[in-house]
C-alpha positions in Angstrom: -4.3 -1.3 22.4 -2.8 -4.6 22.3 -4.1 -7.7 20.2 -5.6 -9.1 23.8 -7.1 -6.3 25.2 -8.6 -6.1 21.5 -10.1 -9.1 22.1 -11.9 -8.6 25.1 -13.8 -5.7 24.9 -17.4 -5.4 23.9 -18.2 -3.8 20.6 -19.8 -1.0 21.7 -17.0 -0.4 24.1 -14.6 -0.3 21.5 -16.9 1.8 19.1 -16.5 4.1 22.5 -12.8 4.3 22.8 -12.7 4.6 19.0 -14.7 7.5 19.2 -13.0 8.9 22.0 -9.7 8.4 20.3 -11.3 10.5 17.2 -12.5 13.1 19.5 -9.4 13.8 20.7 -7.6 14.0 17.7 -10.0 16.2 16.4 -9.8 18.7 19.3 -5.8 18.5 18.8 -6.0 19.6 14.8 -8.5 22.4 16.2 -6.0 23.7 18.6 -3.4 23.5 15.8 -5.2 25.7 13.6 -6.2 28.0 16.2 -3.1 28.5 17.2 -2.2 29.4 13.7 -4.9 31.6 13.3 -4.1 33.3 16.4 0.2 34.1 15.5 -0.9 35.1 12.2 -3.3 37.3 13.7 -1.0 39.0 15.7 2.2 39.2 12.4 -0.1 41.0 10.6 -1.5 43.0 13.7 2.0 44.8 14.0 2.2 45.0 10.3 -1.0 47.5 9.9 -2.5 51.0 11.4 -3.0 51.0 14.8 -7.3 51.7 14.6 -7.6 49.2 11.5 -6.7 45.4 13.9 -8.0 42.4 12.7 -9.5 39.7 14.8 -9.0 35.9 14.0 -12.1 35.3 12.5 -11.1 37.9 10.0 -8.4 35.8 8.8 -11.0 32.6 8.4 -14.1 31.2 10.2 -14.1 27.8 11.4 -16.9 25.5 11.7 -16.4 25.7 15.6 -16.8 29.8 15.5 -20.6 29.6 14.5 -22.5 30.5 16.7 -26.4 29.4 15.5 -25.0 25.5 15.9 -27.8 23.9 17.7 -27.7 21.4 20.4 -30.6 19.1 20.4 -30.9 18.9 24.3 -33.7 16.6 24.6 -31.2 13.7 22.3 -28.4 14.5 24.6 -30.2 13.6 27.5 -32.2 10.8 26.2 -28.3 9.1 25.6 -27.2 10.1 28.6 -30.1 8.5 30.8 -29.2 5.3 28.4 -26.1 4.9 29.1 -26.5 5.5 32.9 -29.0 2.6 32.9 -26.8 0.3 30.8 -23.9 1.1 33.3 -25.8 -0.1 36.5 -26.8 -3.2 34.6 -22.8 -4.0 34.0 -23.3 -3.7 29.9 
């Protein structure tokens, strides 16, 4: 982002692109480690008895793999609805 372009957004649109910008990055470290869970999973795989395979949440549980995380729908959609009504108003 250049100095200009800097300049003229909004705040909240460059809270949003900062965001965004973390999100992404976020989702590119968990593919990393995935990734890495999922080779080492299969080195050690070849390495041990045939009826005794690990699975990659043997190796280490992320916070991504649990699966009582829970989504407060009714917050979701309120923000949603908000930012559809700020768009049509050009904010």
């Amino acid at each position: 982002m250049g100095v200009e372009e800097f300049y003229n957004y909004l705040p909240k649109h460059f809270w949003n692109k900062l965001d965004g910008f973390y999100e992404l990055e976020n989702l590119r470290e968990r593919g990393n480690w995935e990734r890495t869970r999922w080779q080492t999973t299969l080195l050690l795989n070849i390495q041990i008895a045939k009826g005794k395979k690990i699975k990659p949440t043997d190796l280490i549980e992320f916070e991504w793999d649990k699966k009582d995380i829970k989504v407060n729908y009714d917050k979701l959609k309120a923000k949603a609805e908000y930012l559809k009504k700020m768009s049509k108003h050009g904010k």
